[in-house]
C-alpha positions in Angstrom: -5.6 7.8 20.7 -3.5 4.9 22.4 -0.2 4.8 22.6 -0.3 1.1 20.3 -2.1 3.0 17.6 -0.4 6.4 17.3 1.6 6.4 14.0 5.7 6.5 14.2 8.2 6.3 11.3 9.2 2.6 10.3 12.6 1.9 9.7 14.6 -1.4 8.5 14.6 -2.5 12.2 10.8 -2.7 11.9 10.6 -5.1 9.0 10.0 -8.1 11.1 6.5 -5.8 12.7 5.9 -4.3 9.6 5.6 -7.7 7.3 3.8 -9.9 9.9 0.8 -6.8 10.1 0.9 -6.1 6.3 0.8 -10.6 5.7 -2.2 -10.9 8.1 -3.8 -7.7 6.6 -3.8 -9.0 2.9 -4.1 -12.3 3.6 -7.7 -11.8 2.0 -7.4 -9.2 -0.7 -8.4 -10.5 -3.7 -5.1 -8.8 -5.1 -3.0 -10.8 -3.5 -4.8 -13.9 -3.1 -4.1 -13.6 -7.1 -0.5 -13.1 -6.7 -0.3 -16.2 -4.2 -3.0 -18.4 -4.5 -2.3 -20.8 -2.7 -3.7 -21.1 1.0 -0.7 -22.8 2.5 2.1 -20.9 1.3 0.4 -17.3 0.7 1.5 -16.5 4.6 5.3 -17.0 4.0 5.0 -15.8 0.9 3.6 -12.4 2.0 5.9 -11.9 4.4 8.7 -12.1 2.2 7.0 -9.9 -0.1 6.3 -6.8 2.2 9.8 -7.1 3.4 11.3 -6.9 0.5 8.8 -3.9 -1.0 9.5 -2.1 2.6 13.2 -2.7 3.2 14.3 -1.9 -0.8 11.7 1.0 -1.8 9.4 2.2 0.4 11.6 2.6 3.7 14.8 4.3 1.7 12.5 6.4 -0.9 8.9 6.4 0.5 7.3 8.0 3.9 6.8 4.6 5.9 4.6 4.7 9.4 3.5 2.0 11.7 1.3 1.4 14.9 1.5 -1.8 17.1 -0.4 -3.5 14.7 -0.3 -1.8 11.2 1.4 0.0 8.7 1.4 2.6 5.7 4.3 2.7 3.1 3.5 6.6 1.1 5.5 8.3 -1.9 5.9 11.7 -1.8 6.2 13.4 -5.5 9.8 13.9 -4.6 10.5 10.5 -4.1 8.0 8.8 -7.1 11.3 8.3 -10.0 12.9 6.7 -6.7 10.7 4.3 -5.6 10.3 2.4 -8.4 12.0 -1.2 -8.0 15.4 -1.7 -8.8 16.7 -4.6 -11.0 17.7 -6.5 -7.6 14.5 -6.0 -6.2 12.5 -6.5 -9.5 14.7 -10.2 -9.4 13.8 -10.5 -5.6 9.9 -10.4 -5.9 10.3 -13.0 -9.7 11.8 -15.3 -7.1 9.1 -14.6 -4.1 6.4 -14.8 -6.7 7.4 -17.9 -8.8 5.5 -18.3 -11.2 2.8 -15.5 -10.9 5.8 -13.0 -11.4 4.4 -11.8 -14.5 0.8 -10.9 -14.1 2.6 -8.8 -11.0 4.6 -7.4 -13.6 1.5 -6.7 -15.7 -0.6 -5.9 -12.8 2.1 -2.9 -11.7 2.2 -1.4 -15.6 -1.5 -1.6 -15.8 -1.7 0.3 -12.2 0.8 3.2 -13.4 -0.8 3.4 -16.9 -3.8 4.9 -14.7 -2.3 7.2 -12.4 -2.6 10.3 -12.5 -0.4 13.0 -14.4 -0.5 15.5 -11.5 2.0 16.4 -8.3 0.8 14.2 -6.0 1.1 11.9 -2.9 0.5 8.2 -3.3 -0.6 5.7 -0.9 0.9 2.6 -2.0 0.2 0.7 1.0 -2.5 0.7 4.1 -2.9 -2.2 6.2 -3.4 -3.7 9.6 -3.7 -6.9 11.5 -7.2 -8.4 11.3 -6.9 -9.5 15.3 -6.4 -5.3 15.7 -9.6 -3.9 13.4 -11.7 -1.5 15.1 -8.8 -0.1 16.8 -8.2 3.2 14.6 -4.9 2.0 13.5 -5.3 2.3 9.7 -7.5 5.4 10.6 -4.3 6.6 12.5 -1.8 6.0 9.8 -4.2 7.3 6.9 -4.5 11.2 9.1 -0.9 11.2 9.4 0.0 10.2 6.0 -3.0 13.0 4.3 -2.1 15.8 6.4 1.6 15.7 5.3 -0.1 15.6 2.0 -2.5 18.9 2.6 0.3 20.2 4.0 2.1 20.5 0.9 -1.2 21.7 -0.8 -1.1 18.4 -3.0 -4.1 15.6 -3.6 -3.5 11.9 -2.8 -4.0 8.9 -5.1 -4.1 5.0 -4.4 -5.5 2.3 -5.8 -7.9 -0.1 -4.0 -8.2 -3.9 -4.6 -11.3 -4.1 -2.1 -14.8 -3.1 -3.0 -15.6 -3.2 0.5 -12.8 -0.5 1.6 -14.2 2.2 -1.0 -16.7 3.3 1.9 -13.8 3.4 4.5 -12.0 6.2 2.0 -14.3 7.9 1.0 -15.1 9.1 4.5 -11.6 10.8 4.2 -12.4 12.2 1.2 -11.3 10.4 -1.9 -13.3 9.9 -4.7 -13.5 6.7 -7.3 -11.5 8.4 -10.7 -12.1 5.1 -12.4 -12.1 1.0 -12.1 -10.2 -1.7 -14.2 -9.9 -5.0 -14.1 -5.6 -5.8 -13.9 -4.7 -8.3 -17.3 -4.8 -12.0 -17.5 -8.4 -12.4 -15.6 -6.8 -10.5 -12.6 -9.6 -8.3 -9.9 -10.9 -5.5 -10.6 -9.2 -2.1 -9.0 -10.5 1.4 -8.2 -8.5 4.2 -8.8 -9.0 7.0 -5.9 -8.2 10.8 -5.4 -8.4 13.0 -2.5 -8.4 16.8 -3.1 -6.3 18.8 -0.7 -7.5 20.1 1.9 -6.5 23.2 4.0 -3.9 22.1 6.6 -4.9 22.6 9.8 
C-alpha cells in the first residue's frame, strides 16, 4: 500500500481535501445528481454539502478517514443518537440545497425507516476522486473502517445509491437486506449488511 492511499483520521483541517474528493466522487451518483440537478452548479454545491456533513456530524461524532484522494465518514453505535444533524446544520444543508431540501429531508427518513434495529456500525459515506480509481483508496478506507467494526464483534450497514457498486461490496462481504426507491420519483437504494467477522 502507498503512502497516498493508506487511510489516516480526518479532522476539520482536512475539510478542504475531504469535500473536493467526496464532490468529484458523487459527482455522478444518481443520489446526488437528484439532490442537485443541475450540471453547472452541482460541483459547488457538493462541496458545500460534504463540508458541512463532515465538519458538523461526522468529524465531531462519526469515525472519519481519508487517503490522498478519498474519504470515509463511519458511525459507531456509540455515536448513532450523536450524529444526527443538528437544527443549525439541518438549516445549513435547506440553504445548500434550495429547493430540493425536502426530498433530502424525505430521502434521509426514508433511509433510517430501513435500517436496521441491531448494534451496529454504519458507513455513511465511501468515496474517492474519479482521476484516483484503481488505486485501492476506497478499498483502503473500507478495511480500516470493517475491521474496527469486527473488532468490536458488530455487523456493518450502508446504503448504496449505485447499482454498479453492489459487486464492489459484496466482495467484502455485505449482502443486499432489501431495495427502495427514496419518495417523490427519487433512485432506487439498496440496503447492505456485513456480518462480523473474527478480527484478525
Amino acid at each position: 500500500m502507498s503512502q497516498t492511499n493508506t487511510p489516516t483520521t480526518a479532522g476539520p483541517a482536512d475539510a478542504p481535501l475531504v469535500s473536493a474528493a467526496l464532490a468529484r466522487a458523487f459527482d455522478g451518483d444518481p443520489m446526488m445528481r437528484w439532490f442537485f440537478p443541475d450540471d453547472t452548479t452541482r460541483p459547488d454545491g457538493l462541496g458545500r454539502y460534504f463540508t458541512t456533513l463532515f465538519t458538523r456530524q461526522y468529524a465531531p461524532h462519526g469515525v472519519c478517514e481519508r487517503t490522498a484522494s478519498a474519504a470515509a465518514f463511519w458511525v459507531s453505535p456509540e455515536g448513532a443518537d450523536k450524529a444526527v444533524p443538528d437544527a443549525e446544520t439541518i438549516g445549513l444543508l435547506t440553504g445548500i440545497l434550495g429547493d430540493r431540501a425536502p426530498l433530502f429531508r424525505d430521502a434521509v427518513q426514508a433511509a433510517a425507516a430501513h435500517g436496521p434495529r441491531e448494534p451496529h456500525w454504519y458507513l455513511a459515506v465511501l468515496g474517492a476522486d474519479p482521476a484516483a480509481q484503481g488505486q485501492g483508496h476506497g478499498s483502503a478506507l473500507l478495511r480500516s473502517g470493517l475491521a474496527k467494526a469486527d473488532a468490536d464483534g458488530l455487523p456493518v450497514y450502508l446504503e448504496s445509491s449505485k447499482a454498479e457498486n453492489l459487486p464492489v461490496y459484496r466482495h467484502f462481504g455485505f449482502e443486499v437486506l432489501g431495495e427502495f426507491a427514496l419518495p417523490g420519483g427519487g433512485p432506487t437504494l439498496w440496503a447492505m449488511r456485513r456480518p462480523p467477522r473474527p478480527a484478525a
